[in-house]
Structures are given as C-alpha cells and as structure tokens.
VEXPA-200078 format. One record per residue (C-alpha): residue in one letter; y, x, z. Coordinates in steps of 0.001 Angstrom, whole numbers, padded with zeros to 6 digits, always signed. Layout:
<pts>
AYXZ/...
</pts>
This chain:
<pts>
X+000000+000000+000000/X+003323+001841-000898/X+006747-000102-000479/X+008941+000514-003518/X+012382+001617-002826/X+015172-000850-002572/X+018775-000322-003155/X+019681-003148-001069/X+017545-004875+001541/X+018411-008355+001871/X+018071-010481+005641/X+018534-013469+005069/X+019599-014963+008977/X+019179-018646+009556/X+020948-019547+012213/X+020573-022768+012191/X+018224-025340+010145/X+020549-028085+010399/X+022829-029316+007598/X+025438-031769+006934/X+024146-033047+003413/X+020771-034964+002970/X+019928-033466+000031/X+017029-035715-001677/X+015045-032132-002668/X+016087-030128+000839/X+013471-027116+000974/X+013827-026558+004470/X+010472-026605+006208/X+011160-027820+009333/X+015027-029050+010701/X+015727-028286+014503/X+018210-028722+016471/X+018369-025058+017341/X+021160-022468+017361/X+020756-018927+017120/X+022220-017258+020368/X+024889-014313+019146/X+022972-012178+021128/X+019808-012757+019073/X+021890-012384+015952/X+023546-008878+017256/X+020254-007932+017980/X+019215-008886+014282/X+021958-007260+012792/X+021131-003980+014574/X+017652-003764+013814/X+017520-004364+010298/X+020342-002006+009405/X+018466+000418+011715/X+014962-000677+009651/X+016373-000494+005716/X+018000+003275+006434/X+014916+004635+008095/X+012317+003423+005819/X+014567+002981+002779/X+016917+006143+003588/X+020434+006731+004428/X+021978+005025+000987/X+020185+001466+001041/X+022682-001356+001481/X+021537-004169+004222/X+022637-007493+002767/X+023176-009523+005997/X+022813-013325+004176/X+024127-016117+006419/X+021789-018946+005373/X+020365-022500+006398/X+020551-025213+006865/X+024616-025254+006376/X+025478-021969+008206/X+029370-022852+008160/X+028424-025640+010648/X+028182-022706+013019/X+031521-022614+012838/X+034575-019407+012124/X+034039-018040+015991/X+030469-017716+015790/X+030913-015393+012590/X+034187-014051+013853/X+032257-012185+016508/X+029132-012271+013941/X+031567-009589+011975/X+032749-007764+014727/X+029046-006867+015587/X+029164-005925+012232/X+032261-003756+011632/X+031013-001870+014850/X+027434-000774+012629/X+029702+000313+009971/X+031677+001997+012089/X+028622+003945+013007/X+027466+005063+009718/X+025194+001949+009162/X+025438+000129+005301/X+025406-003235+006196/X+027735-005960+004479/X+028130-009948+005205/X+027423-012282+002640/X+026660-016550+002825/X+024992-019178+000982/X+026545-022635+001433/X+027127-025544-000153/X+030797-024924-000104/X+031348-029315+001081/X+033059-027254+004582/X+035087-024760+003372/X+038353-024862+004615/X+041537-022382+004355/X+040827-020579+007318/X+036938-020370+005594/X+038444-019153+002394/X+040243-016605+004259/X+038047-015291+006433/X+035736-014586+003560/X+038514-013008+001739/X+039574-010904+004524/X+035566-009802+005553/X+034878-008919+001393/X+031864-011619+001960/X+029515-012057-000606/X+029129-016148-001558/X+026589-018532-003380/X+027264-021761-003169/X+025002-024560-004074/X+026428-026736-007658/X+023833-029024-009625/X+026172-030214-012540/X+029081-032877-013366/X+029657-035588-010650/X+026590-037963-011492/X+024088-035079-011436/X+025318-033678-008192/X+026042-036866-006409/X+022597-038517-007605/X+020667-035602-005171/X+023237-033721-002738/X+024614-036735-000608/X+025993-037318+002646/X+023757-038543+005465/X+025384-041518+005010/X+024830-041559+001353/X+028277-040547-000203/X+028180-037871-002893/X+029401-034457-001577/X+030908-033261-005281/X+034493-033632-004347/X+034019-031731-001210/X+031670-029279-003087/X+034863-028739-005666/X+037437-028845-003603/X+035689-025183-001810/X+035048-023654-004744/X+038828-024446-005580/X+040296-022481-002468/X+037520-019936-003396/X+039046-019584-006702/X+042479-019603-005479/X+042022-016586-003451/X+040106-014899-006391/X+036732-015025-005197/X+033893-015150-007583/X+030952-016736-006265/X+027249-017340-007715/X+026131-021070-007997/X+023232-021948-007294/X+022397-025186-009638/X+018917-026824-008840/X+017362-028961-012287/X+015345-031883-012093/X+013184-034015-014258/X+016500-036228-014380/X+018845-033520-015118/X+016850-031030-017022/X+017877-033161-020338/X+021263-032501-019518/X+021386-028609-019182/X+023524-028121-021842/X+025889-030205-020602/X+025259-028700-016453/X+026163-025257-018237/X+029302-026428-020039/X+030816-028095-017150/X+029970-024839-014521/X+031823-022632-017257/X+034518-024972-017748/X+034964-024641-013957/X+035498-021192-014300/X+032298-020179-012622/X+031078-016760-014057/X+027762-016243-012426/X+025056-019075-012538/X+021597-019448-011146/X+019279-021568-012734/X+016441-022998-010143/X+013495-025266-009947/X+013156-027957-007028/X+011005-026029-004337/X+007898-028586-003071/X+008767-027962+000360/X+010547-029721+003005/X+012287-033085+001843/X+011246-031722-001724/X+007595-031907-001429/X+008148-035791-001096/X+010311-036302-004382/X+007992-033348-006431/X+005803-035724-008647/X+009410-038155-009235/X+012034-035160-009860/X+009732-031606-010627/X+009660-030574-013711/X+006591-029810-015740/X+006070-025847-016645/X+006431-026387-020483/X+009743-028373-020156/X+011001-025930-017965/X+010585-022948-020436/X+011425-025003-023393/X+015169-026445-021463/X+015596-022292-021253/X+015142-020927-024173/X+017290-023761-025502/X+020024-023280-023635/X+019252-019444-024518/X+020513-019742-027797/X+023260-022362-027095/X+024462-019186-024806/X+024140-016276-026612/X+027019-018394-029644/X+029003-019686-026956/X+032111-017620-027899/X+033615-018546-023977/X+029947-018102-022604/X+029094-017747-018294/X+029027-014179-018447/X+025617-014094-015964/X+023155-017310-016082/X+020286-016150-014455/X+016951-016357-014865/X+018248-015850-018462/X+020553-012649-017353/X+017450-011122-015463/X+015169-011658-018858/X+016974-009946-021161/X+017847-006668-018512/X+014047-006528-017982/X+012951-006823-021613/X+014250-003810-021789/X+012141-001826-019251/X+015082+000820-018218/X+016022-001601-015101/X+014594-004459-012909/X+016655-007301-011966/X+015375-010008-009471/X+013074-010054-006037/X+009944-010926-007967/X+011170-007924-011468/X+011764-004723-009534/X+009115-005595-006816/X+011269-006290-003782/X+009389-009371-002934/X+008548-008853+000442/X+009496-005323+000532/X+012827-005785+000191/X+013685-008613+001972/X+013020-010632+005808/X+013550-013688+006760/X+014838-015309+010167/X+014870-018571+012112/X+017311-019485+015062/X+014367-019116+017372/X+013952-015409+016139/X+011113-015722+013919/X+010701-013232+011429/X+008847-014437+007751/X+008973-012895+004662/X+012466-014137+002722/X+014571-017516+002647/X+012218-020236+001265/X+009546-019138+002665/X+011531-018710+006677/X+009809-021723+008752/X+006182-021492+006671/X+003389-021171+009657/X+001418-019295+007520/X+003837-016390+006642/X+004906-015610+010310/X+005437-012337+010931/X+006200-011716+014571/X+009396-012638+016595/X+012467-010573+017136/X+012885-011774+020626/X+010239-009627+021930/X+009525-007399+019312/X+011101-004672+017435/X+011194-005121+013697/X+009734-001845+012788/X+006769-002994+014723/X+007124-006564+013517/X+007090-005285+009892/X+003661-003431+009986/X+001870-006463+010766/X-001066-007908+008412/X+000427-010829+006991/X+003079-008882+005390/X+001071-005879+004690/X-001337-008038+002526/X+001503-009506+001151/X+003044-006306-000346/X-000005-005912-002234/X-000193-008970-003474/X+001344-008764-007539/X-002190-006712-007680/X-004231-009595-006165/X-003305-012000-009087/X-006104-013789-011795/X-006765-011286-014451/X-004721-013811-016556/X-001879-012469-015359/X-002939-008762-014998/X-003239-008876-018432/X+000384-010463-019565/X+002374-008136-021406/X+005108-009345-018953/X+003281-008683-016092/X+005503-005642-014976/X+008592-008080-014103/X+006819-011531-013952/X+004445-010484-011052/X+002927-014022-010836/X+006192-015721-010071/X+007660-016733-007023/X+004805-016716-004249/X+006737-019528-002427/X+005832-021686-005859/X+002169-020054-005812/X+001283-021234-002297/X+003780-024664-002262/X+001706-025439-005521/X-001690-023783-005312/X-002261-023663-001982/X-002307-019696-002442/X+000626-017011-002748/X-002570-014781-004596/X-002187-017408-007577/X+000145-017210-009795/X+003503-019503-009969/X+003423-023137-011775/X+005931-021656-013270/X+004783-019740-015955/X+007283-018437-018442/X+005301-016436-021042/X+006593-018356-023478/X+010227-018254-022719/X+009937-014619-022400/X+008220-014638-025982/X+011335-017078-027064/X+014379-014674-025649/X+012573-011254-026757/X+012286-012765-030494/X+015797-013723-030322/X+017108-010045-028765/X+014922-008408-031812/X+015422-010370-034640/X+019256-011318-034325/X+020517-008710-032544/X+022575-010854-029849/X+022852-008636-026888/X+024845-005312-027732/X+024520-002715-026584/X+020609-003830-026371/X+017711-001077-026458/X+015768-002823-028809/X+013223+000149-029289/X+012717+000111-025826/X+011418-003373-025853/X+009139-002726-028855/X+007731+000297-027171/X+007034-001585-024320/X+005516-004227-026217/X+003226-001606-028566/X+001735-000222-024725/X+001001-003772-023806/X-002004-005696-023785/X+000244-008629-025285/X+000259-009504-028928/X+003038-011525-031166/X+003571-011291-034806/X+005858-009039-034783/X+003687-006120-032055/X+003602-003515-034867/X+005278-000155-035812/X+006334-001364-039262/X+008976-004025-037377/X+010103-000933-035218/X+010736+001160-038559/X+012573-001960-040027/X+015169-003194-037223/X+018270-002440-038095/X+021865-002772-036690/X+022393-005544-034142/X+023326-008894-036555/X+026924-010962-034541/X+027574-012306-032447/X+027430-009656-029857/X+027131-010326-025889/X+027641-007752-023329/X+024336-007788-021585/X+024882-007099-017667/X+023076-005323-014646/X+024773-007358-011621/X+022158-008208-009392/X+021730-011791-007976/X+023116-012478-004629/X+020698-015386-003541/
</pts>
C-alpha cells in the first residue's frame, strides 16, 4: 500500500449536520442536532495540518473545508475564533488555508466580508434558473431558496469573489442542461461543477423518481461538450468536463478519484469527532475510521478500513482494470459504488467510457482545446488495452494543426 503524494490535503470539517433548506435530494446520512465544540475543531485543525506536512512533507497545502449541513448556521463568531486558531498554525510554519461549501441562502455583508478579509475559498450550491432550483432546494416550510441563493452570490460578486457552484442534475432537469449552463454563465459564474444526485440521506428516497440513468448522464455531457467548446462567452471551468480533457492528456491529474487522492488525500469529520474517509461519505457506519476525541489522527489514519480503502482502484472487476481510462476513472466515485452496489470494490453506476470516448474524439479530430497535447493522448491511447477507430499510428502521422475555435484548456483544481 503506498499513499501517492498530494499537493493539497483536503479536511473537510462538519460541524454541524443541520441545515436550513430541505433539500428534496439532501445526501446527508444522518441530521443531529449536534455542534462541534471549538475545542474539538482547534484540535482538528492542529492535527491535520500536523498529519499532511509529516506524511505529505513540508510543501502540502491543508485545505480546511467548512462543510454540512449549512456550516454558516454556526454563525461569524464560531469561525471568527475558527480563523484565529488558524492564523496562529500559519503563524507557526503550518500550510493550512480556510475554505466553505454553502448554499450561499445566509450570506450576509458581514459573511461576504469576512470571507473577503480571511482569502476563503467558496462553493456554493446552484441547480439552474428559478424553477429548477426552487422545484428541489426549498425551505422547510416549502418556499424556494433561489432568491436568497442569488442574492449571496451577488455580495460575493460584489466584493470580487469567484466561487465554484456546485449544480446537482436530475431526471427532471437533465433535459434542460443547456439551458442550467447558459443561465450559470450569464450569472457570471466562471467555475461550474456538474454532479449526480447522491442515493444517500433524503436522496436515497427520491433515487428511482429524480436519478438519472448512466447512459443519459454521459449522453447530457458530451452534448453540452460541444455546445461548450463554440460558446464564444463559454464558463471558463465546467467540471467533470474541465477534469476530462486535462486528464486525456496524461501530463496532469485533476479530481479526487484522477490523480488518486481518494482517500489518501482527503478526511472527513462529524461534530461528534468522527473521522471517515471524505464529505459524502462523513456519517457512513461502515467507513468509520476512529474518533478524534480520543485519538490522534496519525494513529486514527493507519487503521484497516482506510488502509483497505487506499488499495482499493486495484480491487476493481477486471472490466475496469482493463479500460483504457482506467488511470483517471479508477471505478468512479466509491460513495456511488457502495450507495449503488452495496460495495465501494465495484465500480460507480456511473460509468463514463463513453463520454470519455465522445470528448477525446472531439479534442483529436477538431482541434478545440489549444494549446492541447494531442500526441500525448494518442500515445496514451496506442499503450492502452482500449480500442476506437481511430487507435492507430497512421491517425498520429496525419493530425495536423488544431482546426478553430480554440479554448484555453485549464489546470485549476476543484475546490469541492
């Protein structure tokens, strides 16, 4: 078992489970009414800075995430003092920076400027125009949260923050992802992730009305692949799309699953102190690592769940051993390999051979990304077990400059 090397090790810190939406889809495996002490979360922020620089070295980046539940309902004092804990680490040599994933319905001015003023990294959570969003992401007393939802990304904006969305699809919405895409860019968002409902939680009781089937999925993406790559005032980073065309390539790996920091890379804890592998899968009995109550994380991180775990891109059905995308597929998301199959060993429903097939066509026959190493992705195709009709040295010998348009294609690495 060897643990690749991060540059940044992410914790994502729940503390809290609660939230003020009802989302219809909520992932969260079990809501408490809990609050993480700010001792506990001191004690968090210590150890995990201390963790990443002694097993990652001295230039890995901790990426503390403040997640839920709604973490803002924690309110500014709790991070206040949340940030002084962490200006004191920095202070003594440690890499650690703040970031938070909300869905932006509490963000206020003092919010807005706090995150301004702390250089916090932000996702918040955006499924489309008013009728998508409102139809899912409600109230608990049923009112859509859209206006709310706009009205923090607006003082976000003002203040010239940039911050991923996180947009959710659906089998009701997927139809519309043109039209989701369109209306994030003509909100002036610039970095977009792209996500399937997650059958846990609230979600596991809407899957079979509102999941959407594997081959839609793939078929939605690559569609809205090429309406992106001609869209002259295009989001400049819609991910998993982004991710896809980076890791064609094979000179970098973008994404938890791509450059193997699933698991490795990443911990996961509850307001109780619980410590599980990363944020969907934070409150899952079966992942449990230990608890930082009582434990230290060093020792917490040795144990055998997540040791298996590690290994576990080489435990997958030889149907996915022998994908040429293998290398930054991985099986998927585990969280959709056990949610689905029962099994994290298994690979994901999602399986997007055929969108990968769809966008590495595109980047070699019509030249859309520039610059794009497009003899790197045949040469990585010609060592692969894979085959498409066009796996053969004459096609290498025959590509030619890059046809327009042109898009910048871009290393930024997801935030969420």
């Amino acid at each position: 078992m060897t643990q690749p090397q991060p540059s940044t090790f992410t914790a994502i810190i729940k503390p809290l489970t609660e939230c003020n939406l009802a989302c219809t889809y909520c992932s969260v495996w079990e809501k408490k009414w809990e609050r993480m002490p700010l001792p506990l979360m001191e004690r968090i922020l210590d150890q995990v800075s201390s963790y990443a620089m002694s097993v990652f070295g001295p230039d890995v980046e901790t990426n503390a995430m403040f997640h839920g539940g709604e973490p803002l309902m924690m309110g500014l004092d709790y991070y206040e003092k949340a940030l002084d804990a962490i200006k004191r680490l920095q202070d003594a040599g440690r890499k650690i920076v703040p970031s938070f994933q909300t869905n932006a319905s509490l963000i206020d001015e003092r919010y807005a400027d706090f995150f301004q003023r702390n250089g916090c990294g932000l996702s918040i959570s955006l499924d489309g125009p008013r009728d998508i969003h409102d139809a899912a992401r409600t109230s608990k007393r049923g009112a859509g949260s859209y206006d709310a939802v706009i009205r923090g990304l607006g003082l976000l904006q003002e203040r010239g923050l940039d911050p991923w969305v996180c947009t959710v699809l659906r089998k009701d919405s997927i139809d519309r992802l043109t039209e989701i895409y369109e209306h994030l860019r003509d909100l002036g968002i610039r970095k977009v992730y792209l996500l399937s409902l997650y059958p846990a939680g609230d979600g596991a009781n809407v899957i079979n009305d509102l999941g959407i089937p594997a081959e839609q999925w793939s078929q939605a993406l690559a569609a809205l692949f090429d309406r992106w790559c001609l869209d002259e005032r295009r989001i400049p980073m819609v991910d998993p799309l982004s991710k896809i065309v980076t890791n064609l390539q094979g000179t970098q790996q973008r994404g938890c699953v791509a450059n193997n920091k699933c698991v490795s890379g990443s911990v996961g804890f509850m307001p109780d102190g619980g410590v599980f592998p990363c944020a969907v899968l934070t409150g899952a009995d079966p992942f449990f690592y230990g608890n930082i109550r009582t434990q230290d994380l060093g020792e917490i991180m040795q144990n055998s769940v997540r040791t298996r775990l590690l290994d576990r891109h080489q435990q997958l059905p030889q149907t996915c051993m022998d994908c040429p995308f293998i290398s930054f597929c991985r099986g998927g998301c585990m969280h959709q390999s056990y949610t689905r199959n029962g099994s994290p060993y298994t690979f994901a429903n999602y399986c997007e051979k055929e969108l990968f097939v769809h966008i590495e066509q595109q980047l070699l026959v019509n030249g859309y990304f520039s610059p794009i190493d497009r003899r790197a992705i045949i040469a990585r195709r010609l060592d692969s077990a894979g085959f498409v009709p066009y796996n053969n040295r004459s096609f290498l010998r025959k590509i030619g400059t890059p046809k327009t348009p042109t898009i910048q294609a871009s290393g930024e690495e997801v935030k969420s």
